[in-house]
N, C-alpha and C positions, 0 to 999 in steps of 0.2 A: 504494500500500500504506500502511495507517494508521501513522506512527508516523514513515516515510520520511522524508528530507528532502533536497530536490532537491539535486543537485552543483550546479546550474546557480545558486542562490539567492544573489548578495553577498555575502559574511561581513558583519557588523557590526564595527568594530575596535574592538580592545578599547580600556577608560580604561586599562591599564596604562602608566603611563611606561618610557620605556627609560634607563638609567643614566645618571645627567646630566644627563637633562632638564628635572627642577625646578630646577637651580640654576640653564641655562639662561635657563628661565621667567623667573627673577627678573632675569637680568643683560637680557632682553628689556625686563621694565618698567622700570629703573630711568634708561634715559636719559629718561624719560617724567614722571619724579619729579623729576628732577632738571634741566629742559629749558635746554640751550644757549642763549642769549641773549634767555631771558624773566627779566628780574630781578623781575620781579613775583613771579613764583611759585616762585621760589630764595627770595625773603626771605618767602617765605608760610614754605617748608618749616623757614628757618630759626628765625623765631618760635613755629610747632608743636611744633619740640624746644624753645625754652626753656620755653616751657608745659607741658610732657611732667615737663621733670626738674622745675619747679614743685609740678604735681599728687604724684609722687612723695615727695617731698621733704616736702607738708603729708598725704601718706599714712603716711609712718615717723615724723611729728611725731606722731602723734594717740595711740597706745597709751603713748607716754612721758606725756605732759601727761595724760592723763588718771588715770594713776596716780598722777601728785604730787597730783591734786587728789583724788583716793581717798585720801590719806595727810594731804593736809591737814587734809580734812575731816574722817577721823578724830581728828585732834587736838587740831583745833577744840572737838568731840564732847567727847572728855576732857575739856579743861580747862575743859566747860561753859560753852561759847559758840561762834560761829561769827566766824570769821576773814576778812580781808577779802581775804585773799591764795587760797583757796578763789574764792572769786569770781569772782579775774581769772583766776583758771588756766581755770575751766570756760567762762569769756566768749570765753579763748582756744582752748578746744577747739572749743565751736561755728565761730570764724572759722575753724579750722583746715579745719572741715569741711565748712562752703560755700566754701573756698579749693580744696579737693581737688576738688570737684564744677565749682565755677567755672572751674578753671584747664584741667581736662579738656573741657567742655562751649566754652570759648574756644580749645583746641587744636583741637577737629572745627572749629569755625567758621572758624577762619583758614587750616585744612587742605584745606575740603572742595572748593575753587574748585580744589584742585592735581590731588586724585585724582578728580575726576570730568571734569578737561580732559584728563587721562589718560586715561580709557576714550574718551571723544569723539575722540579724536586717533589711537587705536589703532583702535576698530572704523570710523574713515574710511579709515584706510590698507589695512586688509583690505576693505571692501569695496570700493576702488578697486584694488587686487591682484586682485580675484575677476572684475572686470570685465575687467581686463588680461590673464587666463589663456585661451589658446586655446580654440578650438571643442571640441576633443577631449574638454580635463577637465571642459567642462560637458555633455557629451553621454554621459558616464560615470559623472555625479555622483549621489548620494541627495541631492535636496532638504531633504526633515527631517532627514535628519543631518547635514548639513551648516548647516542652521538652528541645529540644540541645539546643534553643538559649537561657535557662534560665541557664541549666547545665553550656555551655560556657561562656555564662556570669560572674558567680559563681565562673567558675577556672580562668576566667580574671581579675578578682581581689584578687585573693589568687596570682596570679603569679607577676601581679604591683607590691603586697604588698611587696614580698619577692624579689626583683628582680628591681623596678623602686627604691624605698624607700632605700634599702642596698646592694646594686651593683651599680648599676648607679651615681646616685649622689655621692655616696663614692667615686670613682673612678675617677671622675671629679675635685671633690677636690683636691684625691692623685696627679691629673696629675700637677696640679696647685704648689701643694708643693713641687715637686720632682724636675720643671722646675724654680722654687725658689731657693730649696735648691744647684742645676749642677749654678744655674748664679754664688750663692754664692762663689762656692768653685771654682769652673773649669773656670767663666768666662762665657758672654755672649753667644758665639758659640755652648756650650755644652747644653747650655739652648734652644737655637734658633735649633738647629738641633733635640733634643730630640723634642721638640712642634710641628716644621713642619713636623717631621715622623707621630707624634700622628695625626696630623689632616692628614694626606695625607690618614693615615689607616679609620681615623673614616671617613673620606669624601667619601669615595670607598667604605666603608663597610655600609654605609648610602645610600650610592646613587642602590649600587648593588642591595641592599638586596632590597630597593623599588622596583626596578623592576622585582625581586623576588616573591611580595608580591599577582599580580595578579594570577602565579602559586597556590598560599595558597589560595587564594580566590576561584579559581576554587575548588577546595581541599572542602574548606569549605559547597562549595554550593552545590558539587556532594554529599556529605557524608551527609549534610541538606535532599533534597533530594530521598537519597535510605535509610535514616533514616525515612522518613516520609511516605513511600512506605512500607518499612518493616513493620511498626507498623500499618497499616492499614490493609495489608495482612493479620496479626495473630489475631489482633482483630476481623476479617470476616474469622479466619479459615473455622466455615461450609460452608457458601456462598463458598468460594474458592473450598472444597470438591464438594458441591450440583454439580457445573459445570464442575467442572474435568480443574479446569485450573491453577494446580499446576506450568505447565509448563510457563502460558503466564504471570502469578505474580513473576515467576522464572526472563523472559527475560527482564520483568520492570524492577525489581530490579539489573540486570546484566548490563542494558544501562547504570544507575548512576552509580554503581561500574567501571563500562568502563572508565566513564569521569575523575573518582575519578584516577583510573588507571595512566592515561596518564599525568592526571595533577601532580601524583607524581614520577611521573619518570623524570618531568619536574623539580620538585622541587628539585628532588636529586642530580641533575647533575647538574644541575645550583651548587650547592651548593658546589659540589668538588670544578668547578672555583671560587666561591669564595674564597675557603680556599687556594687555590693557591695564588691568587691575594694578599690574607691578607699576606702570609706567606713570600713572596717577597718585600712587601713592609717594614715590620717586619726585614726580615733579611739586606737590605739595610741599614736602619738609623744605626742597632746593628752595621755593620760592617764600618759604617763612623766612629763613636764615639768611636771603640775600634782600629781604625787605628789611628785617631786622639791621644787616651789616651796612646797607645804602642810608636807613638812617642814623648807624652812628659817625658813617662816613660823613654827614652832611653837618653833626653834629659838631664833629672833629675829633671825637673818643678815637675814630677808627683808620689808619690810613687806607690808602689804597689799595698799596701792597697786604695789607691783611685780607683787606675785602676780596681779593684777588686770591688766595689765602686758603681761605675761609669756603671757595666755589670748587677749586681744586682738590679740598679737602673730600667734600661731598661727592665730587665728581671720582676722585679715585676710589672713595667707599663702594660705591655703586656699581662702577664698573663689575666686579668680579660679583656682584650680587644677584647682575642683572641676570646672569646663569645659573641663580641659586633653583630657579624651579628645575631647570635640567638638569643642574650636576645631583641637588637632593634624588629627583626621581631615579636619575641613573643609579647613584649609590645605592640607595635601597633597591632598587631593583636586584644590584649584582651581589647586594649581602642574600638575596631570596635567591639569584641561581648559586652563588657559594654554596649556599645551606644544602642545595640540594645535590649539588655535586661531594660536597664533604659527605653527605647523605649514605654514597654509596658506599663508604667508607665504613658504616654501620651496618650494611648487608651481611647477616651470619653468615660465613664461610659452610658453616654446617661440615663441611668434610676437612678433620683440621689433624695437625699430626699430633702426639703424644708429645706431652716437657722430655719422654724420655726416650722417644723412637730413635734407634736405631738404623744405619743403612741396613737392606736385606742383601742375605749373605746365600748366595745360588751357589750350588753346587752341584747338585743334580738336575734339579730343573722340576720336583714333582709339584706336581699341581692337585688340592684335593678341596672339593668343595665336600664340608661337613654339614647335614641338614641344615642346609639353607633355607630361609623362607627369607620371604620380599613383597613390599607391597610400596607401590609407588605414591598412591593412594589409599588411607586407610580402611576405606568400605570395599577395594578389592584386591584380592592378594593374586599376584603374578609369579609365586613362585613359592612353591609348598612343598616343604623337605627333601629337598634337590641333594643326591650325595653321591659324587662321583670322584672317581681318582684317572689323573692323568700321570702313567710313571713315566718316569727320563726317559727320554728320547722317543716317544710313543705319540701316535699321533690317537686324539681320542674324535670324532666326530660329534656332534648332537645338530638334530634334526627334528622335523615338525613342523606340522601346518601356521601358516601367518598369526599371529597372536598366543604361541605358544610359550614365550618368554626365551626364544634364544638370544636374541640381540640384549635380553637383561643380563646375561651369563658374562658378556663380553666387557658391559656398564660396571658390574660389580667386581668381575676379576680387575680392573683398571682403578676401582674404587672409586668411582664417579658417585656412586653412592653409598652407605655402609649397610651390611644385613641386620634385617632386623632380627632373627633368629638364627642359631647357626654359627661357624666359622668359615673362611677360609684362608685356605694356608698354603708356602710356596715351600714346600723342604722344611715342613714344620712350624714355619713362622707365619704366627697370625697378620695379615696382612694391614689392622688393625695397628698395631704394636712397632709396624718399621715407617719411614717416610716416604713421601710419596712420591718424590722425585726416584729414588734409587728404585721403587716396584714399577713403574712407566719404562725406567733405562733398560729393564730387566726384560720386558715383552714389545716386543715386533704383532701392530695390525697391518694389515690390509681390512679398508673397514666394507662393508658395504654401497654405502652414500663415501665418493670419494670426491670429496672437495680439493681442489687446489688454489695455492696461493697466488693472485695475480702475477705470474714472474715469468719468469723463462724455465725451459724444462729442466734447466740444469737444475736451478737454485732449487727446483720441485721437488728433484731426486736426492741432492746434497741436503736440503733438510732434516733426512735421516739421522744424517752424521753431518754438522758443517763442517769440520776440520777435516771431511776427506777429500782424496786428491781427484781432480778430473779425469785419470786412468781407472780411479776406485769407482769413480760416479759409472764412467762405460761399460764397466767390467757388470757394476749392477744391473746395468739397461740391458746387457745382453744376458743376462739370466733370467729378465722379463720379460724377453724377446721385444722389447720397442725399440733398440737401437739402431737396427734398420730402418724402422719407420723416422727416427730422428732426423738419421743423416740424409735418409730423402727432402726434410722440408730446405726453406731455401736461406732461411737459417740457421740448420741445424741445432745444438742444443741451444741456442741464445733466441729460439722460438718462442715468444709469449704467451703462456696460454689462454688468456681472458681471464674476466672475472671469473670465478667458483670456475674455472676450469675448462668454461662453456664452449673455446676456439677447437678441442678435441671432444672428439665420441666418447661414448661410455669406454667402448674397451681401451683406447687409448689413455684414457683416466686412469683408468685401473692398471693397467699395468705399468704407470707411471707411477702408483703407488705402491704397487708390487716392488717395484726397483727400488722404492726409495725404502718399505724394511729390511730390502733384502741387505742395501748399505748398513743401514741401522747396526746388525748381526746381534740379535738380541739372544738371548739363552731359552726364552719360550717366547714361541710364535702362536696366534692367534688369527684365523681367515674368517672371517664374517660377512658370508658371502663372495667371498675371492672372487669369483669370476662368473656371478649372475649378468653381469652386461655383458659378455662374451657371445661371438658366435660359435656352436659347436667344434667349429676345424680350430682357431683361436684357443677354445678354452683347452683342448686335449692340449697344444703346445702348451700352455702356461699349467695345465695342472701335472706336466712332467717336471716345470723347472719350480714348481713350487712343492714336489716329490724330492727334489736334489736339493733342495733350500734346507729344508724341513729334519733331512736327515742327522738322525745322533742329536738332533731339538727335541724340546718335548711342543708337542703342539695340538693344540686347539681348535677345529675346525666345527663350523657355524654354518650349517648348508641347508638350503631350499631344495638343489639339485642332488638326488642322490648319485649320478650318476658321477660326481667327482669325490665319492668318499666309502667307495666300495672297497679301498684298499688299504680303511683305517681300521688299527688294530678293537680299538671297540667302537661302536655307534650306538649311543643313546636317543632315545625316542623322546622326544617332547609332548605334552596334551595337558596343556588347560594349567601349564603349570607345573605339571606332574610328571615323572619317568614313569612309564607306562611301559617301556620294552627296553631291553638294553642287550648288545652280543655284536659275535660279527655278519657280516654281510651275509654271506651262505645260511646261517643258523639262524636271522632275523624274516628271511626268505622263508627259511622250512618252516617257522611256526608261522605262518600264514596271520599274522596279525595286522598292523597298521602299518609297519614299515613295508611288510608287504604289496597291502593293498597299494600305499602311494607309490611306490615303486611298479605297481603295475602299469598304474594312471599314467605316470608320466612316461615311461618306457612307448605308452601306448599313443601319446599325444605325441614325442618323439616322432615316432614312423608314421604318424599322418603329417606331419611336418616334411619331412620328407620327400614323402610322397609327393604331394601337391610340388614344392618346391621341383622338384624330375618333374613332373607333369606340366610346370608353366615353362621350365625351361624347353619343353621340347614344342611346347604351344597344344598342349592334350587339353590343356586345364584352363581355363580363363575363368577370374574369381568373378562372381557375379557382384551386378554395382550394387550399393548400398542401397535400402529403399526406406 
């Protein structure tokens, strides 16, 4: 129905912060600022601030001196001639004012090695957090939103940096000096009228912009979003082509752009009245204090040069005020993406190692799952009292129909998730009890779904192993027979393969991943679906050199197709969960049970395969059209 919108769709979450999270935010970056035993960039930050109060300091100089030298020169003027004391005052207004530029332009530069080690040091740690986070949250995740809200993140602390750090607080103080300096010279009133305009402006341009802010927010969550829509879209461009629904991935993507739409049209106009509002306020207090200083000027309390003074004063306030509704909204904005990016930093790891694990210590290579149960969801269990043993150098198979739980077998040997019941162990050791780097170095997949890394075929194979040599990477490819196919393209190995791999076919995928455990040389191998994208003549080559790979390994093999695992020492039967049959090939045949019967099935779907295939090629057979 037009208009509906699926229960079933993600929410997008909102940018709103929850209470205390900006402050949060900040008490996140500041060990960052401030970092533990780098005295480098402790005495960065500390020379930053004396150049900070520096620039300050020849910015509240500049409207004085420049008025004595308006007064001088007026009297110069008079007494018909020019003074030489005029001179130096203006020689030192100028120095005053490439000392305010200089002093600030030498605070970024001595600053910028701090906050930009800052962001490098943060988006390391999250991205090594994101890699440390279970199978779970990345199998639950929005890739583009979770892209933007690291990205925004990232530029929300480059913008604090520059902007909370040397705008803001500068500014604060200047207000402070300049309402110091008008008591000094002009009297309490000049002080008192100058402070109560500052705050009338920053009280309005605080309060406005807040309610401003849920505009931005919408903003933020449309663009989240049809960011995370977009990047889904292009990642399943075929799937998008297969069904021809260029158009309905179009009108998805159009809805959020829509909200995005409205919400800044909202933000913009709102934004005119703000600057109205600011600019009224602004010209107000200007035009008390220069009616005030015109009549003491007239009086003769006041000279010129003050009056003159006294405009400069207000006019330097202002200046950087004038952006206080923008730089406020941005800061808060980038303390709400901080938060959320620091956020994932609070994603339970859920699969975490032991204070006291151990590297695992292989020597045989056995593999024994101990009554395992598993349930990936609590209301249904994928795996009920699973107990099998794989000995050194043996290859074991397990098999069964779609949804039987073999691909969990491959999840939980890898420890992507832990059992709920049950052990398992490599040569005795609970898999539980060592780390999880040294159990990963220990096992070689070939997975099923083989994704590759945008790169060339090389770097795709050498990811195995990187420190292997380009004779070791070829030696691998010719054991997964793609070497050939390599040296055919017109790159050879420095071929890119696309995104997820997409510039090659399945089988070319795969046995690019083949070669790349084959480098690996892991001490147990694991095949998970090895060679389901295979065409028959293809898979028999690859399941010889995965036969010669395999040898004196202990290995693991994960099959749909029984016809590449007849020659494993046991084959376990999968169902509903359950080992339902276990032996070998020959003995699995004579009891006529389930490996049976699917072994009939597909042996029989094989030779109509076949057939047909001889029959179109001799032109016997022409498949009828679709209807």
């Amino acid at each position: 129905m037009a208009g509906h919108r699926r229960t079933s769709e993600p929410e997008i979450e909102t940018s709103k912060s929850k209470p205390g999270a900006e402050m949060r935010a900040v008490r996140e970056l500041m060990p960052y600022l401030w970092p533990r035993g780098d005295v480098e960039l402790r005495v960065r930050v500390a020379i930053a601030l004396v150049l900070l109060v520096a620039a300050k300091v020849a910015t509240v100089a500049i409207p004085a001196v420049f008025g004595r030298a308006v007064d001088a020169l007026e009297a110069g003027v008079s007494a018909g001639g020019v003074a030489s004391v005029p001179i130096a005052l203006l020689v030192g207004y100028g120095l005053l004012r490439v000392g305010q530029q200089g002093f600030a332009e030498l605070r970024d530069f001595v600053f910028a090695k701090v906050g930009q080690r800052a962001i490098r040091r943060i988006a390391l740690k999250i991205f090594e957090h994101l890699h440390a986070l279970a199978l779970r949250f990345h199998m639950d995740r929005q890739t583009g939103g979770l892209s933007r809200a690291i990205e925004r993140g990232i530029k929300g602390i480059d913008f604090l940096l520059r902007f909370m750090l040397f705008n803001i607080l500068p500014t604060l103080v200047e207000i402070v000096l300049v309402c110091g300096i008008l008591w000094s010279l002009f009297g309490f009133i000049f002080s008192a009228i100058t402070f109560v305009t500052v705050m009338v402006y920053v009280a309005f341009t605080l309060v406005f912009t807040e309610w401003r802010l849920k505009f931005r927010r919408a903003m933020n969550d449309s663009d989240t979003e049809a960011n995370t829509k977009a990047i889904d879209s292009l990642l399943n461009f075929e799937t998008v082509k297969y069904f021809g629904n260029e158009k309905h991935e179009a009108q998805r993507y159009d809805v959020s752009m829509q909200r995005y739409e409205k919400a800044a049209v909202k933000s913009l106009t709102t934004l005119s009245l703000l600057n109205v509002g600011q600019g009224l306020i602004m010209a107000v207090g200007m035009t008390i204090l220069l009616v005030l200083s015109g009549i003491r000027v007239s009086d003769g309390s006041m000279s010129i040069g003050e009056f003159t003074a006294v405009n400069l004063y207000m006019m330097q306030l202002f200046q950087p005020l004038n952006f206080l509704g923008f730089v406020y909204r941005e800061i808060k904005q980038s303390l709400v993406d901080m938060e959320q990016m620091f956020g994932l930093l609070e994603e339970n790891r859920e699969i975490e190692d032991k204070p006291d694990s151990a590297p695992l210590s292989v020597a045989e290579g056995v593999v024994r799952f101990e009554h395992v149960s598993f349930k990936y969801d609590p209301r249904k269990s994928v795996l009920r009292d699973v107990d099998f043993e794989v000995p050194a150098g043996n290859t074991v198979a397990i098999v069964g129909a779609s949804g039987a739980g073999k691909s969990t077998i491959s999840r939980l040997l890898f420890r992507f998730y832990d059992v709920d019941d049950g052990r398992i162990t490599i040569d005795g050791q609970d898999i539980r009890d060592i780390t999880q780097s040294s159990l990963r170095a220990a096992i070689g997949i070939v997975p099923q779904d083989t994704v590759l890394f945008n790169d060339s075929i090389f770097y795709n194979i050498q990811y195995g192993r990187p420190a292997a040599s380009p004779a070791e990477v070829e030696d691998a490819a010719r054991l997964a027979q793609v070497h050939d196919f390599v040296m055919a393209l017109p790159d050879g190995y420095n071929t890119r393969v696309g995104e997820r791999g997409l510039k090659l076919s399945g089988g070319e995928k795969q046995r690019v991943a083949i070669a790349r455990t084959i480098l690996k040389s892991p001490k147990i191998l694991l095949f998970d679906e090895a060679t389901s994208a295979l065409d028959t003549h293809t898979e028999r080559e690859i399941q010889t050199a995965l036969e010669q790979v395999s040898t004196d390994r202990t290995t693991l093999v994960i099959a749909h197709r029984l016809s590449t695992v007849v020659n494993a020492d046991e084959i376990i039967v999968l169902d509903g969960g359950v080992i339902v049959e276990r032996g070998r090939h020959d003995a699995l045949l004579a009891q006529g049970g389930m490996y049976a019967d699917l072994w009939q099935r597909q042996q029989a779907a094989a030779r109509r395969a076949e057939e047909q295939a001889a029959d179109v090629e001799q032109g016997i057979f022409v498949p009828a059209p679709a209807k």
